[in-house]
PyMOL Python script that loads the backbone (N, CA, C, O; Angstrom):
from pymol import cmd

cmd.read_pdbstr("""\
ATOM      1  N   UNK A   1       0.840  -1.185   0.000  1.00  0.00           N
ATOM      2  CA  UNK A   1       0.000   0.000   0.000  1.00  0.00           C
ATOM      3  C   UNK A   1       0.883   1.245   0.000  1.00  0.00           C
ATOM      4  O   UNK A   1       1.923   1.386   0.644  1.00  0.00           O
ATOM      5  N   UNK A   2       0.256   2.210  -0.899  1.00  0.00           N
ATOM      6  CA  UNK A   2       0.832   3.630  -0.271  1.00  0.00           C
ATOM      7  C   UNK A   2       0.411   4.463  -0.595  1.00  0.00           C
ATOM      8  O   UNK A   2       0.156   4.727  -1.770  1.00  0.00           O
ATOM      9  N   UNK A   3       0.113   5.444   0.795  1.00  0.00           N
ATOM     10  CA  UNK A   3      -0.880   6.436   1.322  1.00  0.00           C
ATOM     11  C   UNK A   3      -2.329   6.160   1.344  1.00  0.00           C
ATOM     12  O   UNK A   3      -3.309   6.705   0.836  1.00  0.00           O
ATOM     13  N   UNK A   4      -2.086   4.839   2.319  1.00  0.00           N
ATOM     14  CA  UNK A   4      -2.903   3.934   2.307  1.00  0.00           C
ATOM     15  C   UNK A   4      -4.187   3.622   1.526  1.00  0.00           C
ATOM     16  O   UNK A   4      -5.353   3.495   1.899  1.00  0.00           O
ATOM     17  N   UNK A   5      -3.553   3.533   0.223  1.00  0.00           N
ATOM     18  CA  UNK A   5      -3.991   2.889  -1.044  1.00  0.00           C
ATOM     19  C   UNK A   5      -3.782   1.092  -0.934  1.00  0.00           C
ATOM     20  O   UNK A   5      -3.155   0.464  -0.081  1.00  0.00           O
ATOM     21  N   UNK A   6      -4.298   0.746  -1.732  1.00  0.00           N
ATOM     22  CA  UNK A   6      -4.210  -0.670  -2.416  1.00  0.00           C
ATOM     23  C   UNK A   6      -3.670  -0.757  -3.379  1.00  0.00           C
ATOM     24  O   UNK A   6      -4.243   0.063  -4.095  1.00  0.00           O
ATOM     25  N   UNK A   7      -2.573  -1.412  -4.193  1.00  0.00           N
ATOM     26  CA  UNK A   7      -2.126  -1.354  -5.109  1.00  0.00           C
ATOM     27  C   UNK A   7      -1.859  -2.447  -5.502  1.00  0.00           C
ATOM     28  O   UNK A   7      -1.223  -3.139  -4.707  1.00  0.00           O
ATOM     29  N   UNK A   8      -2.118  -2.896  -6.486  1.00  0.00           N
ATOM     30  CA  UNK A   8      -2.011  -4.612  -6.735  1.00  0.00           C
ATOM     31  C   UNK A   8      -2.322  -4.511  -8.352  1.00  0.00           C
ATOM     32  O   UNK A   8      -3.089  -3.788  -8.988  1.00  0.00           O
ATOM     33  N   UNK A   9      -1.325  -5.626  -8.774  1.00  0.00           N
ATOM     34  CA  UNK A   9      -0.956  -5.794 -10.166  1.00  0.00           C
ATOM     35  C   UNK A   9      -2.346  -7.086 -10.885  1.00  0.00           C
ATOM     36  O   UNK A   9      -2.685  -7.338 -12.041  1.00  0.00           O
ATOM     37  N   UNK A  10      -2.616  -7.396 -10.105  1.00  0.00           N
ATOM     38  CA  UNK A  10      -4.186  -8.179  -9.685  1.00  0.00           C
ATOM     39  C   UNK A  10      -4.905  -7.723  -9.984  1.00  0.00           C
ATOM     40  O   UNK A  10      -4.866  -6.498  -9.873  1.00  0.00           O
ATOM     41  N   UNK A  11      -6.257  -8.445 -10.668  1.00  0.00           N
ATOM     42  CA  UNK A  11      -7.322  -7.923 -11.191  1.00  0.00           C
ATOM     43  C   UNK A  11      -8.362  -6.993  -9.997  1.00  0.00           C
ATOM     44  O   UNK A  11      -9.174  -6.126 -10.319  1.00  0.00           O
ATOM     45  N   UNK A  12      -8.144  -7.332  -8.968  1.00  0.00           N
ATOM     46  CA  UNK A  12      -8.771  -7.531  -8.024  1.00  0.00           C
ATOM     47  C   UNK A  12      -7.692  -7.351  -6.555  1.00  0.00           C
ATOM     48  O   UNK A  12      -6.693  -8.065  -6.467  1.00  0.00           O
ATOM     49  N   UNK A  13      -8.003  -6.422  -5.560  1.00  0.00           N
ATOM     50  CA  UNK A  13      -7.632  -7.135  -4.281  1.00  0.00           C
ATOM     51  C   UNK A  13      -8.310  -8.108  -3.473  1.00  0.00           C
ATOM     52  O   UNK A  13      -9.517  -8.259  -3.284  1.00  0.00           O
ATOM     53  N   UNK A  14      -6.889  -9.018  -2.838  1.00  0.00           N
ATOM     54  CA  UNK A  14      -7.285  -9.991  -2.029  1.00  0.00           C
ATOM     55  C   UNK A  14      -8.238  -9.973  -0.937  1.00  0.00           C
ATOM     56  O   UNK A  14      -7.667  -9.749   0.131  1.00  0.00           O
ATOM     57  N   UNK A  15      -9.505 -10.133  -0.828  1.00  0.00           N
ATOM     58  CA  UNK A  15     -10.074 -10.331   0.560  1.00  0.00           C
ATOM     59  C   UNK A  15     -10.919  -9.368   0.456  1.00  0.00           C
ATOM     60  O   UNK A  15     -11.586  -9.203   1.478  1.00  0.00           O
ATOM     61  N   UNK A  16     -11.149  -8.644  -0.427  1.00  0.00           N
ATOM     62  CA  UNK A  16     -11.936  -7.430  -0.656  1.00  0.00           C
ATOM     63  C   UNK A  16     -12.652  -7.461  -2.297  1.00  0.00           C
ATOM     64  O   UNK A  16     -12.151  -7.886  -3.337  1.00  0.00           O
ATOM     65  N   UNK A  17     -13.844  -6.911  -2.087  1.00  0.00           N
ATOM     66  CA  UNK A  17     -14.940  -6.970  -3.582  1.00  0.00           C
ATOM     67  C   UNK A  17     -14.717  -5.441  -4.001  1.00  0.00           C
ATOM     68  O   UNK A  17     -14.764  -4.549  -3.154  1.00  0.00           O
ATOM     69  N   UNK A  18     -14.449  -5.165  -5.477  1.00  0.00           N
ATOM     70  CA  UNK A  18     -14.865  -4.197  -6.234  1.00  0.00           C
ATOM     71  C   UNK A  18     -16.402  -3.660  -6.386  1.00  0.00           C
ATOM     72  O   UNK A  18     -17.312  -4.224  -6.994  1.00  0.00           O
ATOM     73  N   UNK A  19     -16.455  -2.367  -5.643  1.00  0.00           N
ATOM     74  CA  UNK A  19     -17.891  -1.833  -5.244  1.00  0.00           C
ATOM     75  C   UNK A  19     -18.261  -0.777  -7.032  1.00  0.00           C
ATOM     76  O   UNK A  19     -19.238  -0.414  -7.687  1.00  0.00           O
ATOM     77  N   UNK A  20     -17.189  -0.719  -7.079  1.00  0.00           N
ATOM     78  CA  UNK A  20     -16.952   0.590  -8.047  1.00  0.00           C
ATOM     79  C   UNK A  20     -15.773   0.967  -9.069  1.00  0.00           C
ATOM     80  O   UNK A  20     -14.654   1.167  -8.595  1.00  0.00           O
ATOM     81  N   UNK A  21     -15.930   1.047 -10.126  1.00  0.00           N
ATOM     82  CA  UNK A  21     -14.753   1.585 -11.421  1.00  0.00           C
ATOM     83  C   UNK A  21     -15.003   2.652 -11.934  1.00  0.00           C
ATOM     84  O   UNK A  21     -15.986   2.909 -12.629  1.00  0.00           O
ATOM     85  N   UNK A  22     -13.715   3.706 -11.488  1.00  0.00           N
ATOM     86  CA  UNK A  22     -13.371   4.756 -12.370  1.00  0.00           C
ATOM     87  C   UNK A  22     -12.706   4.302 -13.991  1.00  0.00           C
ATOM     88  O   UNK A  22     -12.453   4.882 -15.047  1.00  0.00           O
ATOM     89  N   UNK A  23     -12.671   3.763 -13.777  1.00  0.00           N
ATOM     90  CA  UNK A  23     -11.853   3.431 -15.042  1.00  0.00           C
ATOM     91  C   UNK A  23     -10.144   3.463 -15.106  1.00  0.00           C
ATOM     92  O   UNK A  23      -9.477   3.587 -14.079  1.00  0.00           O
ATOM     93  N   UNK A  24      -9.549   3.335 -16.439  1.00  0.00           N
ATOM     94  CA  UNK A  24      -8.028   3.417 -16.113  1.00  0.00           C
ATOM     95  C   UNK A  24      -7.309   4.699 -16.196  1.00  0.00           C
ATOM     96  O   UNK A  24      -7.273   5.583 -17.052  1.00  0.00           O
ATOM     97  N   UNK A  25      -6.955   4.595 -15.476  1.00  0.00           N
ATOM     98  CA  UNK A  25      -5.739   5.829 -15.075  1.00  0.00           C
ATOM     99  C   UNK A  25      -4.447   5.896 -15.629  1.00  0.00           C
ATOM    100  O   UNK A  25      -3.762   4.953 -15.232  1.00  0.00           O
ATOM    101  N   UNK A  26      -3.665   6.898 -16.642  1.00  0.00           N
ATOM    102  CA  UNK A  26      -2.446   6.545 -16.571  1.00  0.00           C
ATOM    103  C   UNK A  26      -1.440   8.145 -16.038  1.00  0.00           C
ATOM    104  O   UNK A  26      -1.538   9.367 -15.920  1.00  0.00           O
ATOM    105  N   UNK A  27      -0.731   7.271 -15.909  1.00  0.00           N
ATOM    106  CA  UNK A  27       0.164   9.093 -15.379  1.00  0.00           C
ATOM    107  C   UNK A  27       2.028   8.848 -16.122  1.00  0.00           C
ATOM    108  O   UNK A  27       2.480   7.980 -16.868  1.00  0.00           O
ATOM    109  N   UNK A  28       2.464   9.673 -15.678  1.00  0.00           N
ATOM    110  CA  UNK A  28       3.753   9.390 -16.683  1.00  0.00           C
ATOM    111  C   UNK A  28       4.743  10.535 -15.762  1.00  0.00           C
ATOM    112  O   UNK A  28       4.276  11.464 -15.103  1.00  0.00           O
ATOM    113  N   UNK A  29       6.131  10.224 -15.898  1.00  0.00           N
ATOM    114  CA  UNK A  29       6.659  10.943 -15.019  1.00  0.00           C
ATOM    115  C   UNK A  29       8.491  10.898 -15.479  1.00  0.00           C
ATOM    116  O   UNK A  29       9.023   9.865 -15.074  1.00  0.00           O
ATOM    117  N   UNK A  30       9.352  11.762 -16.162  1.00  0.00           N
ATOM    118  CA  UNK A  30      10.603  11.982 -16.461  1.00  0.00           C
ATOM    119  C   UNK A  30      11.686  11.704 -15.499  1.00  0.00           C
ATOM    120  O   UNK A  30      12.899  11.757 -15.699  1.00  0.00           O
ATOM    121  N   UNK A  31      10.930  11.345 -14.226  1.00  0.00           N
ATOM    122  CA  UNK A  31      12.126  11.442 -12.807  1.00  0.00           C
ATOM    123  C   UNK A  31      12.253  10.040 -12.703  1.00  0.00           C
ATOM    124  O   UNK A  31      13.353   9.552 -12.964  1.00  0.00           O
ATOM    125  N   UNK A  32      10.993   9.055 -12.248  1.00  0.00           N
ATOM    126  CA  UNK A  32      10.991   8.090 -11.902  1.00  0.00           C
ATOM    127  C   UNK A  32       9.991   7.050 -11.690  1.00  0.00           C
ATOM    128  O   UNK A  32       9.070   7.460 -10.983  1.00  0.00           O
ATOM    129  N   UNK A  33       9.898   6.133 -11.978  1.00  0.00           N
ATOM    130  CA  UNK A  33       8.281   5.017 -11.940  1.00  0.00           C
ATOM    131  C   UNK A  33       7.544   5.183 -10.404  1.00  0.00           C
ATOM    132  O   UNK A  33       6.411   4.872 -10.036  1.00  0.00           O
ATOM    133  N   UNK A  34       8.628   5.779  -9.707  1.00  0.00           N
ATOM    134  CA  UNK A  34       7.977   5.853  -8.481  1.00  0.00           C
ATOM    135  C   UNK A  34       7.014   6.749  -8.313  1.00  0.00           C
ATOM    136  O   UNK A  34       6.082   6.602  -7.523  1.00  0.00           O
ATOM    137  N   UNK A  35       7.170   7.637  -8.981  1.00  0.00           N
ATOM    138  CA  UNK A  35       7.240   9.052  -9.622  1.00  0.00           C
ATOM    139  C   UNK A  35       5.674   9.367  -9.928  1.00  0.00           C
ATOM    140  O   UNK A  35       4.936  10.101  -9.271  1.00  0.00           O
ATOM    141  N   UNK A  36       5.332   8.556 -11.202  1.00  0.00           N
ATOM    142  CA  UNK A  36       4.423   8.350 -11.311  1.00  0.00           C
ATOM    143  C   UNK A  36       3.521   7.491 -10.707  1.00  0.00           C
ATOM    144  O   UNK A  36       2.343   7.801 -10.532  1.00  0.00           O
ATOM    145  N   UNK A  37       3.941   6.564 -10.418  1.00  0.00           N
ATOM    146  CA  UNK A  37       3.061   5.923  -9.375  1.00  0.00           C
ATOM    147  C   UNK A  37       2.571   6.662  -8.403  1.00  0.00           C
ATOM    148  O   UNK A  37       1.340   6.689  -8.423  1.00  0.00           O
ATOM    149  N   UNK A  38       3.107   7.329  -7.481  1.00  0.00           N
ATOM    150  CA  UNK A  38       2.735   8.089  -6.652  1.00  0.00           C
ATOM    151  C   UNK A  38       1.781   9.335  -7.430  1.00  0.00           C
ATOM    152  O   UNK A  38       0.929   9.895  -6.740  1.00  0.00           O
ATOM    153  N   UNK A  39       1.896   9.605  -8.390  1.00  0.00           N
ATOM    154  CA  UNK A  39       0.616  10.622  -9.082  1.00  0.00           C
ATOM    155  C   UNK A  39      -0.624   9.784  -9.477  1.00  0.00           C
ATOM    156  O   UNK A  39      -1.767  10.238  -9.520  1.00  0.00           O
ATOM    157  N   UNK A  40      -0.240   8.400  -9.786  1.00  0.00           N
ATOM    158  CA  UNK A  40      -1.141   7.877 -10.312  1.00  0.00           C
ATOM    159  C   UNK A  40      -2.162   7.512  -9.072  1.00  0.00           C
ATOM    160  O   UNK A  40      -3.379   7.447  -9.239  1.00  0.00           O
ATOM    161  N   UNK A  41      -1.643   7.327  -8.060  1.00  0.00           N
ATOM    162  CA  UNK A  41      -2.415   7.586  -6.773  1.00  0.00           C
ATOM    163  C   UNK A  41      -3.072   8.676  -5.789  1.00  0.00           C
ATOM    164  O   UNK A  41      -3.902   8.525  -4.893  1.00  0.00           O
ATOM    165  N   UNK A  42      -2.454   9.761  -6.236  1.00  0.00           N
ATOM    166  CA  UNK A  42      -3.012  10.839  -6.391  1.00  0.00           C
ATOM    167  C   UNK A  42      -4.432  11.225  -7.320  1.00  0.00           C
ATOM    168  O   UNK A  42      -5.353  11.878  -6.830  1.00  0.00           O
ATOM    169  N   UNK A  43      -4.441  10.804  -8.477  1.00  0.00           N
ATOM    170  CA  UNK A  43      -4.938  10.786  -9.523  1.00  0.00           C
ATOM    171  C   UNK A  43      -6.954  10.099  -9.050  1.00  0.00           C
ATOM    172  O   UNK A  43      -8.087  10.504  -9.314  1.00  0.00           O
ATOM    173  N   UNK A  44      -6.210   8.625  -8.067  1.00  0.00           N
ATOM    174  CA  UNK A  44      -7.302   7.980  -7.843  1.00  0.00           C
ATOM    175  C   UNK A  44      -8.359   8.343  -6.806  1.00  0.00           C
ATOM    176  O   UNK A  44      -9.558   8.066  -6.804  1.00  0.00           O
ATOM    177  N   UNK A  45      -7.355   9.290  -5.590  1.00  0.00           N
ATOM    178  CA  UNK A  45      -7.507   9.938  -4.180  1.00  0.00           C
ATOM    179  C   UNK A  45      -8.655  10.869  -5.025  1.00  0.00           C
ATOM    180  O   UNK A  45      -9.675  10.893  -4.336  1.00  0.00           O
ATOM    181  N   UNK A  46      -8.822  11.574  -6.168  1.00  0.00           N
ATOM    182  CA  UNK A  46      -9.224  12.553  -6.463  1.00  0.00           C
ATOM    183  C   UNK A  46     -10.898  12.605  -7.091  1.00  0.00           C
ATOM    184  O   UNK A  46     -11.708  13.510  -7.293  1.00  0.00           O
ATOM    185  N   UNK A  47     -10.894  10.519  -7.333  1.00  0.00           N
ATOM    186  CA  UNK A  47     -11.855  10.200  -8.000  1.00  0.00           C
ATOM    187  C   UNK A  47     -12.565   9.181  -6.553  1.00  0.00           C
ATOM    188  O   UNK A  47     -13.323   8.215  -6.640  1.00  0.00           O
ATOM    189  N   UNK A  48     -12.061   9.745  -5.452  1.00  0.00           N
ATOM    190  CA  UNK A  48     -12.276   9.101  -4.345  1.00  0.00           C
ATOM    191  C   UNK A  48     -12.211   7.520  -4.367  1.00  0.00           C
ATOM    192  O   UNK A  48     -13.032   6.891  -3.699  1.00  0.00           O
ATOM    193  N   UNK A  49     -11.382   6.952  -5.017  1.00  0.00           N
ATOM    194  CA  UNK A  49     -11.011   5.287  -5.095  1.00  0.00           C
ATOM    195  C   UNK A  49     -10.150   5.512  -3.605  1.00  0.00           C
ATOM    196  O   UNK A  49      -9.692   6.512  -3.051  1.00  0.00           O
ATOM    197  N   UNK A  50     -10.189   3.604  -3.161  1.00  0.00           N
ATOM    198  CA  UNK A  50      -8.668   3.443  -2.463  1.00  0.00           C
ATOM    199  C   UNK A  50      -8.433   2.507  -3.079  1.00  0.00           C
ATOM    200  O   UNK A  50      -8.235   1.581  -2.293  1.00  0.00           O
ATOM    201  N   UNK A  51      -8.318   2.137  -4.273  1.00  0.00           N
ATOM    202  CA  UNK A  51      -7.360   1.005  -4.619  1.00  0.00           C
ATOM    203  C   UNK A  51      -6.977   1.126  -6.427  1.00  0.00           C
ATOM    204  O   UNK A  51      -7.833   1.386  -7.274  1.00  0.00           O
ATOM    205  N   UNK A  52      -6.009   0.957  -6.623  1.00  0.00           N
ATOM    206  CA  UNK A  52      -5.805   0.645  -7.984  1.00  0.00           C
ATOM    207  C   UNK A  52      -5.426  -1.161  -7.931  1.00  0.00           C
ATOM    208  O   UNK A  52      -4.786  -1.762  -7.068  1.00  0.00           O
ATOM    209  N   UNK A  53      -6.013  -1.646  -9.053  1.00  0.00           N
ATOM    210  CA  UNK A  53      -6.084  -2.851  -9.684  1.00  0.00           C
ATOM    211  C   UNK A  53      -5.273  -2.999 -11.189  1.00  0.00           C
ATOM    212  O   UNK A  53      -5.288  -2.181 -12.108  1.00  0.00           O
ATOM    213  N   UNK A  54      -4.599  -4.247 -11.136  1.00  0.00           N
ATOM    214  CA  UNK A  54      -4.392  -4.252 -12.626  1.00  0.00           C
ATOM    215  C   UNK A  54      -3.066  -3.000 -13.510  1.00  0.00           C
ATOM    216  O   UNK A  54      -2.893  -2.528 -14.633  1.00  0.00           O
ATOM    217  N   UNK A  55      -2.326  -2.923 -11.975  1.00  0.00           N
ATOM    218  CA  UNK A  55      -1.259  -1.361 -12.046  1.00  0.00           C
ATOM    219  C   UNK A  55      -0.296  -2.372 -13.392  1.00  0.00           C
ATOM    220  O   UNK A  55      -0.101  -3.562 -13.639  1.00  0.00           O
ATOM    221  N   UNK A  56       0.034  -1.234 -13.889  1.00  0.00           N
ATOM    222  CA  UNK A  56       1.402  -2.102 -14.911  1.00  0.00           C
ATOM    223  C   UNK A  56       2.266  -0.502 -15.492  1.00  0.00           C
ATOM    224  O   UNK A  56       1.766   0.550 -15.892  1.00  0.00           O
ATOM    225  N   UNK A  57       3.420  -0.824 -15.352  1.00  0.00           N
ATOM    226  CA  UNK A  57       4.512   0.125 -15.436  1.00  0.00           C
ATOM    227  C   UNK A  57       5.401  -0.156 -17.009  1.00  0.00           C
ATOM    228  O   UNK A  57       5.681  -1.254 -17.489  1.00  0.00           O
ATOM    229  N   UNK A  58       5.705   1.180 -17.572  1.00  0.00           N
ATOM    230  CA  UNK A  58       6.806   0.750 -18.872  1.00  0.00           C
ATOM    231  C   UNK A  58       7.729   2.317 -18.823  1.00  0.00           C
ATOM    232  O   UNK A  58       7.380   3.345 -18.243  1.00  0.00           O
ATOM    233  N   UNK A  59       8.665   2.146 -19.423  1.00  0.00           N
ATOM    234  CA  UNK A  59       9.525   2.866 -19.668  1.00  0.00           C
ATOM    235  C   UNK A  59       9.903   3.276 -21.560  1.00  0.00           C
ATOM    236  O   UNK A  59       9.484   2.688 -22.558  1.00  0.00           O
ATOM    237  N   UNK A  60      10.517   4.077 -21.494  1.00  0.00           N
ATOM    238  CA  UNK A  60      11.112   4.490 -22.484  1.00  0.00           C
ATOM    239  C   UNK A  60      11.882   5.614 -22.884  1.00  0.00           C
ATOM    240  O   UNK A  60      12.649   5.923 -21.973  1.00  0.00           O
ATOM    241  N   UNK A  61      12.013   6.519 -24.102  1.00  0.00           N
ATOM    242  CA  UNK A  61      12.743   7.141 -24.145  1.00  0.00           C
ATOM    243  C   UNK A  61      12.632   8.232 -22.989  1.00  0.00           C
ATOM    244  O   UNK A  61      13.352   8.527 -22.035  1.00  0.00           O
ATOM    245  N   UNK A  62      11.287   8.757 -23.536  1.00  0.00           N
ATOM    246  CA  UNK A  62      10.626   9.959 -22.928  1.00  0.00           C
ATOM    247  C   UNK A  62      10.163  10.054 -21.394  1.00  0.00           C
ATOM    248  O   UNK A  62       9.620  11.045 -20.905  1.00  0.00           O
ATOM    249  N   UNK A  63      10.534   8.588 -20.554  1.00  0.00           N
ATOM    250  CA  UNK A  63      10.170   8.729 -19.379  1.00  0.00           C
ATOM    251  C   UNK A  63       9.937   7.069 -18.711  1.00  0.00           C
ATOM    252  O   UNK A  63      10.484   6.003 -18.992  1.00  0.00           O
ATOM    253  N   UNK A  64       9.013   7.384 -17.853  1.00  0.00           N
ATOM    254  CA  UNK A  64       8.079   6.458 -17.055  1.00  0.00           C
ATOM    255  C   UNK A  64       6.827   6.274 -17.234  1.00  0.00           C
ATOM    256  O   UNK A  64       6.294   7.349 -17.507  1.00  0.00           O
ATOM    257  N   UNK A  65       5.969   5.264 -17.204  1.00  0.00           N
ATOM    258  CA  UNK A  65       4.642   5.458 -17.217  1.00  0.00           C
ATOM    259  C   UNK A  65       4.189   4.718 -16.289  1.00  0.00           C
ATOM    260  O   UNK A  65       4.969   3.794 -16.057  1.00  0.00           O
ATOM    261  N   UNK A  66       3.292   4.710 -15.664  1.00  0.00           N
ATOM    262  CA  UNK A  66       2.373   3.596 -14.970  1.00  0.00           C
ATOM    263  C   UNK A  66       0.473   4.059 -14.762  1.00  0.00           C
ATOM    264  O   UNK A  66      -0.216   5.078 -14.802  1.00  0.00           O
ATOM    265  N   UNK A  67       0.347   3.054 -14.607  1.00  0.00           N
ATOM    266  CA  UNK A  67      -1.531   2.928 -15.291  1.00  0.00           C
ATOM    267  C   UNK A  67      -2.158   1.188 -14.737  1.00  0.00           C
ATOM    268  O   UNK A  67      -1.889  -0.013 -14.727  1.00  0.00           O
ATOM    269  N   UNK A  68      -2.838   1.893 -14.466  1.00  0.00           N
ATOM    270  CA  UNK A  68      -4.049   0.749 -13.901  1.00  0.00           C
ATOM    271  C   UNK A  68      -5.457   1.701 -13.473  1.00  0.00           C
ATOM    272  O   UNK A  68      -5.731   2.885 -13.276  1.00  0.00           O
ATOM    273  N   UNK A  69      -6.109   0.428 -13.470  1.00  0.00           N
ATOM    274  CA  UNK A  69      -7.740   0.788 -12.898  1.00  0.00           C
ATOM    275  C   UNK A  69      -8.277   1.094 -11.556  1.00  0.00           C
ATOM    276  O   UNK A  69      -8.357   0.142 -10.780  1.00  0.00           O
ATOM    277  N   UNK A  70      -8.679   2.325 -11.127  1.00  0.00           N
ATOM    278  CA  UNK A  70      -9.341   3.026  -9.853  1.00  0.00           C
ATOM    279  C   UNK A  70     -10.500   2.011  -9.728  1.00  0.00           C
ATOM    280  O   UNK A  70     -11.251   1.601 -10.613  1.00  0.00           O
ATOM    281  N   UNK A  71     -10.457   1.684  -8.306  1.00  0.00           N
ATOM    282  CA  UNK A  71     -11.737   1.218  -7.999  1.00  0.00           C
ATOM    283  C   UNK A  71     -11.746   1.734  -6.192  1.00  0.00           C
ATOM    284  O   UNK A  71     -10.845   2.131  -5.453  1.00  0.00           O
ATOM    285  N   UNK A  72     -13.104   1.510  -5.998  1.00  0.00           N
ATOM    286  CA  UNK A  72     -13.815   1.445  -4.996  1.00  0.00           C
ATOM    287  C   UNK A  72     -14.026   0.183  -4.458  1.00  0.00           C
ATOM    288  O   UNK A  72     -14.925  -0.484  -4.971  1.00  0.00           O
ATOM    289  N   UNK A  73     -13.229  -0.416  -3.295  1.00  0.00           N
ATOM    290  CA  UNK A  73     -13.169  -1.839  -2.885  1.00  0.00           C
ATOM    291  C   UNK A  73     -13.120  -1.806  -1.253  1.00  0.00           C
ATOM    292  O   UNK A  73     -12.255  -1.236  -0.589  1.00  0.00           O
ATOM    293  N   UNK A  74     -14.242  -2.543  -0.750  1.00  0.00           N
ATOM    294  CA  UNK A  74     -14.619  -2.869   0.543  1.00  0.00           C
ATOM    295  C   UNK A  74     -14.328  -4.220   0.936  1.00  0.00           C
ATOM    296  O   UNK A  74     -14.158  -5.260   0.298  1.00  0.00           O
ATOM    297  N   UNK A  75     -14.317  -3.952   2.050  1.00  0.00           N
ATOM    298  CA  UNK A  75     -13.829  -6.096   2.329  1.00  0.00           C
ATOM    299  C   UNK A  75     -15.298  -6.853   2.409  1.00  0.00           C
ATOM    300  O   UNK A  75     -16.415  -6.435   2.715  1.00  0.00           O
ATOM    301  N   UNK A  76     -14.829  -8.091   2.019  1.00  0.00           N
ATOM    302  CA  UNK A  76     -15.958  -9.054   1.960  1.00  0.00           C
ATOM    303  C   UNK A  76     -16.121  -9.524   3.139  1.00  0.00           C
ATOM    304  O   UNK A  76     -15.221  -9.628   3.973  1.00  0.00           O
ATOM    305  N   UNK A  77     -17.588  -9.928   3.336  1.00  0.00           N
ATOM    306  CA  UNK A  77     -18.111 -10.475   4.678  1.00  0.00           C
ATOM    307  C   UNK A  77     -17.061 -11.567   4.734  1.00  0.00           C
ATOM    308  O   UNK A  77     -16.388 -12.023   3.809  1.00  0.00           O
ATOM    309  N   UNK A  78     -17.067 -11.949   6.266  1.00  0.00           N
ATOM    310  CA  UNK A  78     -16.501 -13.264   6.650  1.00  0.00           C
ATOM    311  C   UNK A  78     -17.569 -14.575   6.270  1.00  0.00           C
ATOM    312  O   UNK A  78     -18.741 -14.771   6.594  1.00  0.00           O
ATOM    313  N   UNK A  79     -16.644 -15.341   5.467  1.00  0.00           N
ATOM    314  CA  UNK A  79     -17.978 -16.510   5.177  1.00  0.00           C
ATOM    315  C   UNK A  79     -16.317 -17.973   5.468  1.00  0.00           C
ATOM    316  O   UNK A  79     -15.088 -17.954   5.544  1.00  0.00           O
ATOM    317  N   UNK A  80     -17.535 -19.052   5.525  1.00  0.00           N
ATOM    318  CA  UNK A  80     -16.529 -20.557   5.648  1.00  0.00           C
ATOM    319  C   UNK A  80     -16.805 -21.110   3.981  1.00  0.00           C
ATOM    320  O   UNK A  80     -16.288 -22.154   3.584  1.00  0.00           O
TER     321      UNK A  80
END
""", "prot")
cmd.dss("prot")
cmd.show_as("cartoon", "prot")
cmd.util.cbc("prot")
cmd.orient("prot")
């Protein structure tokens, strides 16, 4: 997690149901993947998500990128 986000390369977080999709997010950043990641979580804070799903990162000339899907995710009842 960070800034107590969810972040998972997963369709889905563990132990918790998708209530809600903003859709995908991407952000991009010249310094560092961290870089953007951390905007891209910003990005989600703004669409009131706590979790991105499905995050995936690339590089190239022009920079950093990273992008995944905002959602709205609550934990699931306790069941056996």
């Amino acid at each position: 997690m960070i800034e107590g986000k969810f972040i998972t390369t997963l369709p889905s977080v563990v132990g918790y149901e998708v209530e809600k999709s903003q859709g995908l997010l991407i952000e991009d950043s010249i310094i560092s993947v961290h870089k953007a990641l951390k905007d891209l979580v910003k990005k989600a804070e703004k669409l009131d998500c706590n979790a991105l799903v499905n995050v995936r990162f690339d590089s190239g000339a022009n920079g950093y990128i990273a992008y995944g899907e905002a959602v709205v995710v609550r934990e699931k009842p306790f069941s056996y």
